[in-house]
N, C-alpha and C positions, 0 to 999 in steps of 0.2 A: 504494500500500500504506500501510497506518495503523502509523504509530510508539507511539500511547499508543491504548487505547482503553480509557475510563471508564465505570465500570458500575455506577449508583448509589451510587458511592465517600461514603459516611458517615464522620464520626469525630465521636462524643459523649464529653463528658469529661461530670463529675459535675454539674455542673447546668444545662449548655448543649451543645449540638450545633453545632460550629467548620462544618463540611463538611454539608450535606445534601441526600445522594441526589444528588449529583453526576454526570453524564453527558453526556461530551464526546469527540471523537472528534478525533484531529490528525495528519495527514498526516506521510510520510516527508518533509525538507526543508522545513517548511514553518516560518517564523518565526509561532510564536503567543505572544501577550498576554496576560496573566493579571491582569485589572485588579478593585478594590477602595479602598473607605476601609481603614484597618489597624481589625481583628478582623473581616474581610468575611469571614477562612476560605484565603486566599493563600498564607500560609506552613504551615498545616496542611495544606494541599494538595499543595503543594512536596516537606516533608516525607513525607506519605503514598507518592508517585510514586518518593521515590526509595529508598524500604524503611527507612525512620528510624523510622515508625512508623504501628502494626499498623491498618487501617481497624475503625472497628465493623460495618461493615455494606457490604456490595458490594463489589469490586473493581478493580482497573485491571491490562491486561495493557501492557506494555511490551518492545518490540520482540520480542513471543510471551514475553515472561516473566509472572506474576502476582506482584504486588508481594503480596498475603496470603502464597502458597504456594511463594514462588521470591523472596524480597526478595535474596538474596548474587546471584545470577543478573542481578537485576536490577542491581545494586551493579555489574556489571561492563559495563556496557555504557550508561554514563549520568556523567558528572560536572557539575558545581558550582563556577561561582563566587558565592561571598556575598556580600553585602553591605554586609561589613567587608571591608578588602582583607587579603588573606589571601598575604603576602609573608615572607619572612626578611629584617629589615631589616640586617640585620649582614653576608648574603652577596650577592654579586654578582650581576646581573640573571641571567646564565647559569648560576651555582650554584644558584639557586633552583627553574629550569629543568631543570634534569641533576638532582637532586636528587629533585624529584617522580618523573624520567622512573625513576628508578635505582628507586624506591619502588612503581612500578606494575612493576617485572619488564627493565626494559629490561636490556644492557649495557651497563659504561662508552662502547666504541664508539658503541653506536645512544643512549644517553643525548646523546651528543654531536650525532650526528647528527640527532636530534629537538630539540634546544634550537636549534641554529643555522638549522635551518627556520625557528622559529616568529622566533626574533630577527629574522628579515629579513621573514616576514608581517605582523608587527606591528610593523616598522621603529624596532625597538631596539636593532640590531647596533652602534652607532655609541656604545651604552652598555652593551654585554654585557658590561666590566671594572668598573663601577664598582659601588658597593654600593646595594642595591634603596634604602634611605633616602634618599640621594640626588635619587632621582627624582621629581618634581612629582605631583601629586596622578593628573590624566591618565595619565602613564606608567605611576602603579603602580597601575591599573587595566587597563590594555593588558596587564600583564605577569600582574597576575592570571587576568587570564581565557586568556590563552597557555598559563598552568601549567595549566587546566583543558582543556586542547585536549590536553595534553602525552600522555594516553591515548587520544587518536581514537576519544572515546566519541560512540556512535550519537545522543544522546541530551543534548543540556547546559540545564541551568537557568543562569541569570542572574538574579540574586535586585538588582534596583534598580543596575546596571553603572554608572550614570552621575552615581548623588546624590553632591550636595556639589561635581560640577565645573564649570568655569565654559561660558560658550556656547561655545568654542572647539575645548574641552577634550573635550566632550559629542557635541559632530559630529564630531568628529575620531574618538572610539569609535564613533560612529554608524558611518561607513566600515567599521571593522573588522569589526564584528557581520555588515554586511549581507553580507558575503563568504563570509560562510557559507552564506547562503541557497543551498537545494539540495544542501548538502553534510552538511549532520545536520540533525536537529532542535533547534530551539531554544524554549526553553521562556522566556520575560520575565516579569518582574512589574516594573514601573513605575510612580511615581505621575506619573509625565510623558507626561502624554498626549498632548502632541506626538509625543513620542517613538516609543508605538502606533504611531501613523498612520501616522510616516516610515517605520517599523521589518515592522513586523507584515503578515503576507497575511490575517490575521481575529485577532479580541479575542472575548475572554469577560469579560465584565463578570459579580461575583459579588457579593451583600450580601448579609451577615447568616450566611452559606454557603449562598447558595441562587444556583441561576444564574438570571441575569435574561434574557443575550441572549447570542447568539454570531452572528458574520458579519464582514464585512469595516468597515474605516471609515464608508465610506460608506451602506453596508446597515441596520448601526445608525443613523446619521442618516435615512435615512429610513424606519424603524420607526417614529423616537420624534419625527418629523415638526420636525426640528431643522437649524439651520443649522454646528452646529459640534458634536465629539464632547467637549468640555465641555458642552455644552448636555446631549446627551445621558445622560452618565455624571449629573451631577447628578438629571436628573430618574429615572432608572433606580434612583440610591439615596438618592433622597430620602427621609427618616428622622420619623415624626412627633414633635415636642415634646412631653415626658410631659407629662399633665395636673397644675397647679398646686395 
């Protein structure tokens, strides 16, 4: 069964078109890629999928919702971690946690009971007292995207989960994410194409907001008759130099 399906999904601001005639289809469980130079159309995309805002043109339904005609519907069955990490650095790792969970509807009880899950999935129980600032760059991206779990939405974007942390720090979220796989959908944008490949069951490469390719790693490498998915992406949006 399809979790997003994109239906010439448009978004034109006043003297350029961000998204265009978008259409793409993405499986229940399935880790998909959302790859681009930045202004490829990425984050208008993002935004459009999760009812932030309005397409000009075509649609996308999500999990049988229409993000034009049902964007709160949609709102409810979808969450977001950003790309800033997005923590209360003053409260403690499980206040942050219990916090969110209290904010989508839980009770104190199951607030509790949803925080201390996620503390041991994402093997932060061992700092659930201490305050989120505390914690290493790593961690508080662990902890971010756990508060984005904290509603057991159908549906999550990951808007760049991994920038700015070291190799360590980066594989170590790698694990995390892929644990998901089968268990929601996950939506990535990354400019780390490693990352794709390790990550992702197929990628969407997008320039300019037009789609170039979709399929698997390797699928796209031999499209674009390449021995590596930087070979690829490069020649996919290679860009002409305006004339002098």
């Amino acid at each position: 069964m399809n979790a997003i399906v994109m239906d010439n999904l448009t978004k034109c601001f006043a003297n350029r078109t961000a998204v265009n005639h978008l259409s793409l289809t993405i499986g229940q469980g399935e880790i998909f890629a959302l790859l681009g130079q930045n202004g490829a159309g990425k984050t208008t995309t993002i935004r459009m999928l999760c009812g932030l805002l309005r397409p000009s043109e075509g649609d996308a339904i999500l999990m049988g919702h229409s993000v034009s005609r049902e964007p709160e519907a949609v709102k409810q069955v979808i969450n977001l971690s950003p790309q800033e990490t997005a923590v209360a650095p003053k409260l403690s790792v499980q206040e942050n946690l219990e916090l969110i969970a209290r904010l989508y509807g839980a009770s104190r009880m199951q607030a509790r009971q949803k925080a201390e899950h996620l503390l041991h999935a994402f093997h932060l129980q061992d700092r659930a007292q201490e305050k989120a600032k505390t914690l290493s760059g790593g961690m508080q991206r662990r902890l971010s995207i756990a508060m984005a779990l904290i509603s057991d939405p159908a549906v999550l974007f990951l808007d760049e989960p991994t920038l700015g942390l070291d190799v360590r720090a980066r594989r170590d979220l790698w694990k995390q994410i892929e644990q998901l796989k089968g268990h929601m959908t996950v939506i990535l944008t990354t400019h780390y194409l490693e990352e794709a490949e390790a990550l992702a069951d197929r990628i969407a490469i997008v320039d300019r907001g037009v789609l170039q390719t979709v399929g698997t790693a390797e699928q796209i490498k031999r499209e674009t008759g390449t021995d590596s998915l930087e070979e690829a992406f490069l020649r996919l949006t290679e860009r002409e130099e305006p004339e002098q």
